[in-house]
C-alpha positions, 0 to 999 in steps of 0.5 A: 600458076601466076608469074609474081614477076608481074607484079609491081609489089613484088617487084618493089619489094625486091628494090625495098630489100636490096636497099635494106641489105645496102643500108644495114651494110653501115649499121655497127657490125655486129648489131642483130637488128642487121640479120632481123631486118635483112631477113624480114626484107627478104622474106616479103618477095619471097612469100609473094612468089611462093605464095603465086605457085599455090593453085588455091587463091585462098593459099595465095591470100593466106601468103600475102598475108605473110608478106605484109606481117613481114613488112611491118616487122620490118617497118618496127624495125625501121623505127627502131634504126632511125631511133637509134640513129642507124639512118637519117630522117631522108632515108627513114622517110624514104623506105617508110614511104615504100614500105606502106606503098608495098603494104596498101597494094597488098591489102587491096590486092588480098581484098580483091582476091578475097572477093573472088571467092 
C-alpha cells in the first residue's frame, strides 16, 4: 500500500481544492458551476488516495488517470468563471498555473509508473 500523503501532487491538489471551495464562496449563490467545480477539485485528491491503496500499479495508473480527467474538467471550469467574470485575471493565472503543474506531475508520474510494468 502507498501513503498518497507523500506525494507532492497530492498534497498540492488538497491546497488547489481548498482555494477553489474559497473562491466559488463569492461566486452568485446559486450558480451551478459552484457545485461542478467544488466536486471536480475535490475529486482530483481523492482519486490519487484511493488510487494508492490499489495493490496493481496498472489499478493505480488507471485512477490517476481519473484524476487528471478531473483536473481538466476543472480547469474548462476555471474558463469559464473567469469568462464570466467570477474571478480576475491574477486569480485565473494563479489556479492555471497550479493546476497544469498538478496535471504535468501526474502525467509523468503515470508515464513512470507505466514503464514499470
Amino acid at each position: 500500500m502507498r501513503n498518497f500523503r507523500t506525494y507532492d501532487f497530492w498534497k498540492d491538489s488538497m491546497i488547489l481544492a481548498k482555494v477553489i471551495y474559497q473562491i466559488t464562496n463569492s461566486f452568485p449563490k446559486y450558480d451551478a458551476i459552484i457545485n461542478q467545480m467544488q466536486r471536480a477539485a475535490i475529486s482530483i485528491p481523492s482519486n490519487i488516495a484511493e488510487g494508492s491503496s490499489r495493490s496493481s500499479l496498472n489499478d493505480f495508473a488507471r485512477y490517476l488517470e481519473i484524476s487528471i480527467g478531473s483536473s481538466y474538467e476543472l480547469e474548462t471550469q476555471i474558463e469559464l468563471s473567469y469568462m464570466l467574470k467570477y474571478i480576475n485575471e491574477t486569480e485565473y493565472n494563479n489556479l492555471i498555473i497550479n493546476i497544469q503543474s498538478i496535471e504535468r506531475r501526474l502525467h509523468s508520474f503515470i508515464k513512470k509508473i507505466r514503464s514499470i510494468n
